[in-house]
Structures are given as structure tokens and as C-alpha cells.
TIMI-2910 file (N, C-alpha, C, CB; in pm, 1 decimal, decimal comma, always signed):
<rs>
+----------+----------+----------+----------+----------+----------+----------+----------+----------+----------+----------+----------+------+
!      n_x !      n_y !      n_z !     ca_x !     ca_y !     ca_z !      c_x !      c_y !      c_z !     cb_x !     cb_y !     cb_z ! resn !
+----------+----------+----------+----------+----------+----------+----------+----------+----------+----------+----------+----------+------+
!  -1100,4 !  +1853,5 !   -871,6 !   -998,2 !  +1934,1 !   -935,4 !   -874,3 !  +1845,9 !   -952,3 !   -966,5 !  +2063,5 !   -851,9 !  Unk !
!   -825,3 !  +1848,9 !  -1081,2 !   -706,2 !  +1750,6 !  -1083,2 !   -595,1 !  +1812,2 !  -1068,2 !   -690,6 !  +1673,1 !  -1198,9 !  Unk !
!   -466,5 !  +1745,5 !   -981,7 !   -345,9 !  +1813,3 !   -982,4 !   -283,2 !  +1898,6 !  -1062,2 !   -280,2 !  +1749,9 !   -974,8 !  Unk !
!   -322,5 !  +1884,4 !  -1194,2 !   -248,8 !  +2000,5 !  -1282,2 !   -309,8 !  +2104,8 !  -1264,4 !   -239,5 !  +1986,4 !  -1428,0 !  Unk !
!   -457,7 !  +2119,4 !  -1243,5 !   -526,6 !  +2252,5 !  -1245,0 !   -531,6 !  +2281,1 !  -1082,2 !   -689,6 !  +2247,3 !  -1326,4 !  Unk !
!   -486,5 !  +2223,1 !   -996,5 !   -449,5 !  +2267,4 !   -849,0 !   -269,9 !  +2382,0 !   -887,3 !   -417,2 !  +2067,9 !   -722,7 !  Unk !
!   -251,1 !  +2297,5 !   -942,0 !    -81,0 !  +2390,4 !   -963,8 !   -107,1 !  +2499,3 !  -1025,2 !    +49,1 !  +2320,1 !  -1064,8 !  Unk !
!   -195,4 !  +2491,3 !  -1136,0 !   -234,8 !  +2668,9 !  -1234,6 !   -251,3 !  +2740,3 !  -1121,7 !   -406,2 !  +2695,7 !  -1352,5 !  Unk !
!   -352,1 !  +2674,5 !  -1049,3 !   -415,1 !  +2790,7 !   -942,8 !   -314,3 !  +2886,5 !   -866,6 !   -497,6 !  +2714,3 !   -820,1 !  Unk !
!   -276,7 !  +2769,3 !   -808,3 !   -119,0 !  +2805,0 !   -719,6 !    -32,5 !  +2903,1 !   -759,6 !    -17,2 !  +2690,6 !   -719,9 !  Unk !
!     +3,9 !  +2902,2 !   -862,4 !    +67,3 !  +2995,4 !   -946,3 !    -49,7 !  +3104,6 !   -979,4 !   +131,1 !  +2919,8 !  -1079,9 !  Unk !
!   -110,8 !  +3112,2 !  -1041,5 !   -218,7 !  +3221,7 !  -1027,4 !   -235,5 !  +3244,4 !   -936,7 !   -326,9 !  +3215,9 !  -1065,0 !  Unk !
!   -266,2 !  +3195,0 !   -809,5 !   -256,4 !  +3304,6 !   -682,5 !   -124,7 !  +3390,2 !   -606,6 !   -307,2 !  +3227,4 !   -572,2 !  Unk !
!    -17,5 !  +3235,9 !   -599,7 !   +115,2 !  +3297,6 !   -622,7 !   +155,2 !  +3449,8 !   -655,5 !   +160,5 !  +3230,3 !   -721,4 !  Unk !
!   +171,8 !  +3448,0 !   -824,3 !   +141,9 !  +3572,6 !   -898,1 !    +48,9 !  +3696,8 !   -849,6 !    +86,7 !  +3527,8 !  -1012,3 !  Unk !
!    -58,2 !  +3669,8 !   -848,3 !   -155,5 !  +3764,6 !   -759,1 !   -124,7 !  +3838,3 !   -667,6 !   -239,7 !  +3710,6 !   -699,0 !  Unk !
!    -77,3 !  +3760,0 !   -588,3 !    +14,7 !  +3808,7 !   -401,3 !   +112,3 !  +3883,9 !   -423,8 !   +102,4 !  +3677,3 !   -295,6 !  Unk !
!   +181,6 !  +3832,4 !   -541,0 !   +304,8 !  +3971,4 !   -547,2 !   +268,1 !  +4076,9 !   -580,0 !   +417,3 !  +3968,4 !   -638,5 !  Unk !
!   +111,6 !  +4047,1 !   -732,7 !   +126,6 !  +4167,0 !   -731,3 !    +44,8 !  +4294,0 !   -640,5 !   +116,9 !  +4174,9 !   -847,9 !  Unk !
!    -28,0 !  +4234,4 !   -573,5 !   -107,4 !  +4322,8 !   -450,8 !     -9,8 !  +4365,4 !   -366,1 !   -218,6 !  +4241,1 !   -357,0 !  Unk !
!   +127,5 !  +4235,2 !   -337,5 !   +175,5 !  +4327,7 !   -228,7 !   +270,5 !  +4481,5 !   -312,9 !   +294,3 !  +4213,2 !   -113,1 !  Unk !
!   +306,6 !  +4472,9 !   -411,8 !   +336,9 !  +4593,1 !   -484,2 !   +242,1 !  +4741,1 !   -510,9 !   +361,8 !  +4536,6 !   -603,5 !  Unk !
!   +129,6 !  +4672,1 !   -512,9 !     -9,2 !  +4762,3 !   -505,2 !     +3,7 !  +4827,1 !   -310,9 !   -194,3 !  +4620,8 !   -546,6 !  Unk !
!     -2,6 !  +4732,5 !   -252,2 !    +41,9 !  +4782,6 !   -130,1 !   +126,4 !  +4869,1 !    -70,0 !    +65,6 !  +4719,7 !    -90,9 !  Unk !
!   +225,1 !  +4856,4 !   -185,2 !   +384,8 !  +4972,5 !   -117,6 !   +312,8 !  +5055,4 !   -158,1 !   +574,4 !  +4984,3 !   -183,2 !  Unk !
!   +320,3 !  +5048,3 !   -270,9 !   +265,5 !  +5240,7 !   -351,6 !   +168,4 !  +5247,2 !   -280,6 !   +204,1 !  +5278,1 !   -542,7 !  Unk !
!    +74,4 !  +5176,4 !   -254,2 !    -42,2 !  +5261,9 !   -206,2 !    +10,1 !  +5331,4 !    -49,8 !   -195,2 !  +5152,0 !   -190,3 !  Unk !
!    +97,2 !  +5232,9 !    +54,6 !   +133,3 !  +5278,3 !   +138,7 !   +206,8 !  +5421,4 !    +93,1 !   +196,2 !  +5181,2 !   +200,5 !  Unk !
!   +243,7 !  +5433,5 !    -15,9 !   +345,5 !  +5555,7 !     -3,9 !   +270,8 !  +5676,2 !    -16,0 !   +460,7 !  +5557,9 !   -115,1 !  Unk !
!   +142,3 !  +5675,7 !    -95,5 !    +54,9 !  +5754,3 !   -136,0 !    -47,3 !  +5795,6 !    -30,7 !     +2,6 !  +5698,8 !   -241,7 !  Unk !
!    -66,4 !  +5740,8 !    +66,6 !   -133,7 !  +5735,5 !   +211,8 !    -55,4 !  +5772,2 !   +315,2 !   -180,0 !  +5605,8 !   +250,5 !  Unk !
!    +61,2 !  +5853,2 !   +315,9 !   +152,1 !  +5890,8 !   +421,2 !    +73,4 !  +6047,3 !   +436,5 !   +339,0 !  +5883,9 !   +372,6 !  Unk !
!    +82,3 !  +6077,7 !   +562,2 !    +22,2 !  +6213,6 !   +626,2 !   +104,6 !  +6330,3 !   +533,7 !    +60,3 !  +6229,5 !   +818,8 !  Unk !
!    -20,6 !  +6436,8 !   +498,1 !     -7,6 !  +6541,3 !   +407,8 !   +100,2 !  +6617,0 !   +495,3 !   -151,5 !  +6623,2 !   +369,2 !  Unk !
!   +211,2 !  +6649,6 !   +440,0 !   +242,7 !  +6774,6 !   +585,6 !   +194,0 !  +6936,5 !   +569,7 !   +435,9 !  +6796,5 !   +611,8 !  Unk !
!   +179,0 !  +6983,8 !   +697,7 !    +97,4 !  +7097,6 !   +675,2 !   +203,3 !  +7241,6 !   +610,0 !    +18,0 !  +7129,3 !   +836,4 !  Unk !
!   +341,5 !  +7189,7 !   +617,4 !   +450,6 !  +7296,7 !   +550,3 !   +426,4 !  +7281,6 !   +455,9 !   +590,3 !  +7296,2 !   +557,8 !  Unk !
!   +389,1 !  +7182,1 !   +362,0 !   +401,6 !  +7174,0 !   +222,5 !   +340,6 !  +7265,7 !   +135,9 !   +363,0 !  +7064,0 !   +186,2 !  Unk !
!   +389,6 !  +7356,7 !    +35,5 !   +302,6 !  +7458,6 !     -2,0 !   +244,8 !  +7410,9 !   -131,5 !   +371,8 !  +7595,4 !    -11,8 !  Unk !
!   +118,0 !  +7418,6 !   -107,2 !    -15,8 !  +7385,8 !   -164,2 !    -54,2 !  +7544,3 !   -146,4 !   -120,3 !  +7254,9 !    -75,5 !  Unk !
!   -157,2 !  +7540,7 !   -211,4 !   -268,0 !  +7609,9 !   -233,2 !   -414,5 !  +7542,8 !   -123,7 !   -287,3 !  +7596,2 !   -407,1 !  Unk !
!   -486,3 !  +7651,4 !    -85,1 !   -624,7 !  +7596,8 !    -47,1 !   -688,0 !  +7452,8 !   -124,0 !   -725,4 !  +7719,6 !    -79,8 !  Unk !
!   -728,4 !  +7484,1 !   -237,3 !   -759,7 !  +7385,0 !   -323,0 !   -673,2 !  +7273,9 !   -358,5 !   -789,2 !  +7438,5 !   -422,7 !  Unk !
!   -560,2 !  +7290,9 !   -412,0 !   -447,7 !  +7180,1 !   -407,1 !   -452,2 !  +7054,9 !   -252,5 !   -285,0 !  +7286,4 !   -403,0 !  Unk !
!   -425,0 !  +7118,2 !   -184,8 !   -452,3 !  +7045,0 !    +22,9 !   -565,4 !  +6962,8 !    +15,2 !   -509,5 !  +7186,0 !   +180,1 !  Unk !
!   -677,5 !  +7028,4 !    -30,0 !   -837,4 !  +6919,3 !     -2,6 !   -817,0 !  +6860,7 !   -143,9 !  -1038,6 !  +7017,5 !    +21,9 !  Unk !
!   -799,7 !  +6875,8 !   -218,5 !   -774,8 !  +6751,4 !   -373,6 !   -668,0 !  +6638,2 !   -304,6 !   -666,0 !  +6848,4 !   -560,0 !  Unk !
!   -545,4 !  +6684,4 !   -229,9 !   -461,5 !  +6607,3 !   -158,6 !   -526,0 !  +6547,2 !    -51,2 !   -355,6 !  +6675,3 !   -117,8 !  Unk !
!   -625,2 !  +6587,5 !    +16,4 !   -675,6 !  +6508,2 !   +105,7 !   -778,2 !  +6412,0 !    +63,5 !   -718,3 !  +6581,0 !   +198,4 !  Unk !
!   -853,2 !  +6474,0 !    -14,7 !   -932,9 !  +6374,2 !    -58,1 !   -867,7 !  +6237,7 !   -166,4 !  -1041,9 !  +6458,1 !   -125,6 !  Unk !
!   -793,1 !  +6275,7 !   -207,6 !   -683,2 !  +6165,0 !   -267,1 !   -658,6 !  +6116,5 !   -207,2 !   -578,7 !  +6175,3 !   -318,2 !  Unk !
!   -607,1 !  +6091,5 !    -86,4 !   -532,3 !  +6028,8 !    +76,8 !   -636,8 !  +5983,6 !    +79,3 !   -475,5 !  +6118,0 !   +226,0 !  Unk !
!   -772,4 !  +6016,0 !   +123,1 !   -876,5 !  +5918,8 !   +138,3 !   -961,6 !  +5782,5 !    +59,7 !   -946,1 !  +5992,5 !   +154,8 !  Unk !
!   -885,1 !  +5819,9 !    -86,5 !   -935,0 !  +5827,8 !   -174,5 !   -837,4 !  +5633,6 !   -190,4 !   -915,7 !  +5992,1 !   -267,9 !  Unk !
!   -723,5 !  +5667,7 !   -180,8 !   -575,5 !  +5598,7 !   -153,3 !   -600,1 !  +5492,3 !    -69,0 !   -461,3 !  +5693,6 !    -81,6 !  Unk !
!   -683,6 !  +5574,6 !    +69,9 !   -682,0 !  +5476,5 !   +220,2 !   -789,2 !  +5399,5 !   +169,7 !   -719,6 !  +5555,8 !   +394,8 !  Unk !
!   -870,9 !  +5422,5 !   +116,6 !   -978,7 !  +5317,1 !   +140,5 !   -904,3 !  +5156,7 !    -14,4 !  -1197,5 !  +5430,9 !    +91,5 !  Unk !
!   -863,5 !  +5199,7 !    -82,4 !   -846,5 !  +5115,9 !   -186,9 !   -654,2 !  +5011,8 !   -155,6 !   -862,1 !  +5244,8 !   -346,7 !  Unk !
!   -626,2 !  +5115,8 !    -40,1 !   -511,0 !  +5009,9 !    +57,8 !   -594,1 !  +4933,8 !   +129,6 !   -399,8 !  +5086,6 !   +177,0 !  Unk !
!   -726,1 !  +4949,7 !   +234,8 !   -762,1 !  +4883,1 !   +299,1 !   -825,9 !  +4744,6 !   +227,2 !   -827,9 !  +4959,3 !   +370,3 !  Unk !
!   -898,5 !  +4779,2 !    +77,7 !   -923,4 !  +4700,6 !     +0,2 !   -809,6 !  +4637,1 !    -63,2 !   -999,3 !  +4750,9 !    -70,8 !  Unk !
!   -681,5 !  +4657,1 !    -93,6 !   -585,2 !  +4543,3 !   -125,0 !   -534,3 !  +4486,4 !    -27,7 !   -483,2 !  +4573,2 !   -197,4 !  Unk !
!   -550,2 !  +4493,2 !   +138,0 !   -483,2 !  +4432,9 !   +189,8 !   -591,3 !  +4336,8 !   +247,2 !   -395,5 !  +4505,5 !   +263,8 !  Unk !
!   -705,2 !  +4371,9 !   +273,2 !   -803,5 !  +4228,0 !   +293,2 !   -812,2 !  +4166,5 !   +154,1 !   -978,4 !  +4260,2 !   +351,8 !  Unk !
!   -802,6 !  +4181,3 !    +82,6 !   -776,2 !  +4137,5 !    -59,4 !   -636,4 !  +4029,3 !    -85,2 !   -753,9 !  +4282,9 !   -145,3 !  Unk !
!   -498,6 !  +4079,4 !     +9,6 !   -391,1 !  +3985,9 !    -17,1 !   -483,9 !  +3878,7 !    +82,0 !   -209,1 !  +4038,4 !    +31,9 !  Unk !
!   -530,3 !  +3915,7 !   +191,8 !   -511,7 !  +3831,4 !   +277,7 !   -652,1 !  +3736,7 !   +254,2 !   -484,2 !  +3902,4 !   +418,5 !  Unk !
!   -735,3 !  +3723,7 !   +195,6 !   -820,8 !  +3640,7 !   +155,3 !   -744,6 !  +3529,0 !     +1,9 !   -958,5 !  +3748,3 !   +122,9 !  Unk !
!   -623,2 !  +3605,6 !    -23,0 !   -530,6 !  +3513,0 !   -153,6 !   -426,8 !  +3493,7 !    -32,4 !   -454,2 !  +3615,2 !   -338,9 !  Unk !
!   -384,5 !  +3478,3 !    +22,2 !   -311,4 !  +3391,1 !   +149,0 !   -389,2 !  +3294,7 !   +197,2 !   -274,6 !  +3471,5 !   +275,5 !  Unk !
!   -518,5 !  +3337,8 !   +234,9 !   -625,4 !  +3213,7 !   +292,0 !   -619,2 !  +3133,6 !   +178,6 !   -798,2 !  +3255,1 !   +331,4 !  Unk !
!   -659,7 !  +3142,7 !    +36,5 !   -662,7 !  +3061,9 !    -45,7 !   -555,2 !  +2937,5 !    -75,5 !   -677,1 !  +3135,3 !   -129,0 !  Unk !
!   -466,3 !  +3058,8 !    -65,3 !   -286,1 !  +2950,2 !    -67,8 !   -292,7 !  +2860,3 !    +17,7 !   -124,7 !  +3026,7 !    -16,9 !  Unk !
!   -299,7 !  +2879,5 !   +149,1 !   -293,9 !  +2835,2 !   +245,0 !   -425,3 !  +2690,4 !   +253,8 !   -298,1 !  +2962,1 !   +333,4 !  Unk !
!   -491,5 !  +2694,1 !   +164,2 !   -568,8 !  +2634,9 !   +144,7 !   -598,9 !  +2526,6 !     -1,2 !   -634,4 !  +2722,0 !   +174,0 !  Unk !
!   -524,4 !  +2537,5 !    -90,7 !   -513,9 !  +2468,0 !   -197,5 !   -514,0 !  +2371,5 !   -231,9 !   -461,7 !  +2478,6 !   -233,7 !  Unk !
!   -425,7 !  +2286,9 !   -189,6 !   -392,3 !  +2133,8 !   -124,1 !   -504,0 !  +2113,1 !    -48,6 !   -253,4 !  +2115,4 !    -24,0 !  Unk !
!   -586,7 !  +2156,5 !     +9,3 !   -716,8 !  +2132,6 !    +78,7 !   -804,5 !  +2029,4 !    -53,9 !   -803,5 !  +2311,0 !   +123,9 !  Unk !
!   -889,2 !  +1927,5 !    -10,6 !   -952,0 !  +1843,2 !   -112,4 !  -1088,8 !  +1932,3 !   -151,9 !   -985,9 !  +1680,5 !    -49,0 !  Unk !
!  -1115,0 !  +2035,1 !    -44,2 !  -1285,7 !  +2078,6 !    -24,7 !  -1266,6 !  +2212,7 !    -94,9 !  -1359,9 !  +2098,5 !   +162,3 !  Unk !
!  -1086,0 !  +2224,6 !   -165,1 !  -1046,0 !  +2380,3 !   -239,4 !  -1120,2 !  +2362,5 !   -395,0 !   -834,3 !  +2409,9 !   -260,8 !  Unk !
!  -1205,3 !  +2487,9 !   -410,5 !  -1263,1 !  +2454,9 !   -562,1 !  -1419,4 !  +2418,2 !   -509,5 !  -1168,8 !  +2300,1 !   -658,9 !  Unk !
!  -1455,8 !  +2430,9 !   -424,9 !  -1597,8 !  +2330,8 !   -377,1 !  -1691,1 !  +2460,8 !   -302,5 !  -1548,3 !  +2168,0 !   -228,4 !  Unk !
!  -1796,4 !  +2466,7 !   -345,5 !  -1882,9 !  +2587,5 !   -268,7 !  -1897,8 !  +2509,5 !   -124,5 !  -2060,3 !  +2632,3 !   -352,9 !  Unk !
!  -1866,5 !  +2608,5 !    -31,2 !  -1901,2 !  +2603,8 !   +126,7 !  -2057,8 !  +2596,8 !   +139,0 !  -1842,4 !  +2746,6 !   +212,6 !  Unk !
!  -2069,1 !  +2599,3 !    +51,8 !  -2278,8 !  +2578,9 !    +72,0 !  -2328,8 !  +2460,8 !     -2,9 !  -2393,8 !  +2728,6 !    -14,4 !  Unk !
!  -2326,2 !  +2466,8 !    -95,1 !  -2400,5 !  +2346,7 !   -216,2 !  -2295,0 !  +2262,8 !   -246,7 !  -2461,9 !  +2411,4 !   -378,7 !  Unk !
!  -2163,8 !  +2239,3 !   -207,7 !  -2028,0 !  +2177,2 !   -208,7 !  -2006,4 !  +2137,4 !   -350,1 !  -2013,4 !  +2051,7 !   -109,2 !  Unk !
!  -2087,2 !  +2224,3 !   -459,6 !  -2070,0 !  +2182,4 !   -612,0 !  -1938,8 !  +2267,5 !   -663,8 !  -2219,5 !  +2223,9 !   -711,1 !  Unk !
!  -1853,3 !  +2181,2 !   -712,5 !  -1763,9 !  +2272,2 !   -771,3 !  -1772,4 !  +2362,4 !   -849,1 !  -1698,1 !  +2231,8 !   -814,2 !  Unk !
!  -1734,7 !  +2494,2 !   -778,2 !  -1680,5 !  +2666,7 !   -833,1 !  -1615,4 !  +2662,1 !   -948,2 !  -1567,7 !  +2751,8 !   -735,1 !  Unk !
!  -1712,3 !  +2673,3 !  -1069,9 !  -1632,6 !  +2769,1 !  -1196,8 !  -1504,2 !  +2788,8 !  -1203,9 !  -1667,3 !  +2904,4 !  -1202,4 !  Unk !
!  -1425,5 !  +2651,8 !  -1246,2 !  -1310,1 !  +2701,9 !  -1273,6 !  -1288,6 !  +2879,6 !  -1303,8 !  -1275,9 !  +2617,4 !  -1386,0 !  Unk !
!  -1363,6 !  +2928,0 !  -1397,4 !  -1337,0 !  +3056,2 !  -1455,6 !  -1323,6 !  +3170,2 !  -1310,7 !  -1476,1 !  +3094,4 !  -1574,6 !  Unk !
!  -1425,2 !  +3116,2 !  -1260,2 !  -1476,2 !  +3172,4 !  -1118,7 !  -1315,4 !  +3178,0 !  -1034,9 !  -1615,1 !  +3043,8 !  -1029,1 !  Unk !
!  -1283,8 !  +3075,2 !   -991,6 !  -1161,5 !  +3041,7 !   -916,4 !  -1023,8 !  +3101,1 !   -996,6 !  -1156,0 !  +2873,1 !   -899,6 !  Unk !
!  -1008,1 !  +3142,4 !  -1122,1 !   -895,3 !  +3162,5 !  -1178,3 !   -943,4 !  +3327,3 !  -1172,7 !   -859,9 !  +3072,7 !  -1327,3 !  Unk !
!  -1100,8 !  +3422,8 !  -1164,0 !  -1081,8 !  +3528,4 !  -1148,9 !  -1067,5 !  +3597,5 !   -999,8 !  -1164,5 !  +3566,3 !  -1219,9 !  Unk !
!  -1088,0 !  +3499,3 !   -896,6 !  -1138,8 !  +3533,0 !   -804,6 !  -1107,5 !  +3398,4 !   -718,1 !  -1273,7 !  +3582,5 !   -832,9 !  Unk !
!   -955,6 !  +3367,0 !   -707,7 !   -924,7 !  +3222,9 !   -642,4 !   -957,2 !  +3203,0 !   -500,1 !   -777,8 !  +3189,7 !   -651,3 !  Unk !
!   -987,6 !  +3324,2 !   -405,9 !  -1000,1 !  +3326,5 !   -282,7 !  -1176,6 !  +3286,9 !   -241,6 !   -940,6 !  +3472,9 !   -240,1 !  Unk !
!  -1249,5 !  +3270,7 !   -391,9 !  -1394,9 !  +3265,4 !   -374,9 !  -1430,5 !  +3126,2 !   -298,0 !  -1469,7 !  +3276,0 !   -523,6 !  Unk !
!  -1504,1 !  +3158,8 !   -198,7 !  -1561,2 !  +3016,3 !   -119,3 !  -1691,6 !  +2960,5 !   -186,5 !  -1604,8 !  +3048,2 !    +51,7 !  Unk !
!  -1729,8 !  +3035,4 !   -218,3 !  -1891,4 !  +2985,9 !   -281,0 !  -1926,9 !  +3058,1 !   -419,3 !  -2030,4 !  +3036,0 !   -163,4 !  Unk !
!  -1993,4 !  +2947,4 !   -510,3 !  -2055,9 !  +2926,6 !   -687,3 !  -2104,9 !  +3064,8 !   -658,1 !  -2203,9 !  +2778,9 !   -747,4 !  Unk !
!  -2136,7 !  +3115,1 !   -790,5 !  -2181,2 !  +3217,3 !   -827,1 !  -2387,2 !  +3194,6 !   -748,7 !  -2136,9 !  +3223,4 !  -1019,0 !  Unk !
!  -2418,4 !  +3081,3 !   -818,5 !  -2556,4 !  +3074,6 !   -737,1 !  -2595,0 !  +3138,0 !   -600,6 !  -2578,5 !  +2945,0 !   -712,2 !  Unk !
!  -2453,5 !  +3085,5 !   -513,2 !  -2480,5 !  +3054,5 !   -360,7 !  -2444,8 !  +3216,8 !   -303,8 !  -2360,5 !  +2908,5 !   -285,8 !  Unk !
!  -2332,3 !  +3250,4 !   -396,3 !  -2277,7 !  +3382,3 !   -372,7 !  -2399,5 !  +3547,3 !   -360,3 !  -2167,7 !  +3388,6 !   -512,0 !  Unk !
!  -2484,0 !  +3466,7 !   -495,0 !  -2602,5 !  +3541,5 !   -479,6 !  -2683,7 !  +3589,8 !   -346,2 !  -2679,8 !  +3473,0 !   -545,0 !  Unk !
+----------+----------+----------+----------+----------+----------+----------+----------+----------+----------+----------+----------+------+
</rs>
């Protein structure tokens, strides 16, 4: 990988991180406990709960999500960044610009 396309990345993951951690607030805000004063309806409450659940699971998925694009960052400047952890053939640019935190080729991923 040559230095210029180490810096795209960087910045493409960069970018990325902010915007998950923004995905993160809202989602945190949208995942705060229903209160039971709030007047709902029967039906309204379980549409609200199941939304909350609905919320929690896709926060838990953006935040192992920032944190596998932190591992990446944190990893860039690495010489073995861009390189499958298995067949050590270099990862699809396309691959790495959709999915920069990917350790292993689409083959190996299989």
C-alpha cells in the first residue's frame, strides 16, 4: 500500500468514527428507559418497547463497530495494514475503503 493510499484510508476511517460516534448519541438517546408515567396507550408502550430493543441492539452494533474503526486507526501505519491475517495477500482496496477495519480478503473471510 503506498503512502498516499495509507492517508485516503486514514481519513476514511477518520470520517467514519465521527460519524458512528454521532450514530451513537442518538442512538444513546433513543435507548433511555421508557418511563412508566408517560401516557401511552397499551399498544403505543410495546411499539415503544420494542423500538428500545429495536435501538439497543443496533447501539450495540455501532459501538463494536466504532471500536473495530479505532483498531483499524490504531493500526494503519502498521506495514501488515491492507494484508489478509491468513493468506497475507493484499485486501481489496475496494474491500478496505468499504469496510477499513476488515482483517481478511473476501476469499479467507468466506
Amino acid at each position: 500500500m503506498t503512502p498516499f493510499e495509507r492517508k485516503a484510508f486514514k481519513k476514511k476511517i477518520e470520517e467514519r468514527i465521527v460519524l458512528i460516534k454521532e450514530d451513537i448519541a442518538e442512538l444513546e438517546e433513543l435507548t433511555k428507559p421508557i418511563k412508566p408515567d408517560v401516557s401511552l396507550g397499551r399498544i403505543s408502550r410495546m411499539d415503544a418497547i420494542n423500538n428500545k430493543s429495536i435501538n439497543e441492539k443496533a447501539l450495540r452494533n455501532a459501538r463494536e463497530k466504532l471500536t473495530k474503526m479505532e483498531y483499524a486507526l490504531a493500526n494503519i501505519e502498521n506495514p501488515d495494514f491492507g494484508k489478509c491475517s491468513i493468506c497475507k495477500n493484499d485486501i481489496h482496496p475496494r474491500r478496505l475503503l468499504f469496510m477499513p477495519e476488515s482483517s481478511k480478503c473476501v476469499n479467507c473471510a468466506k
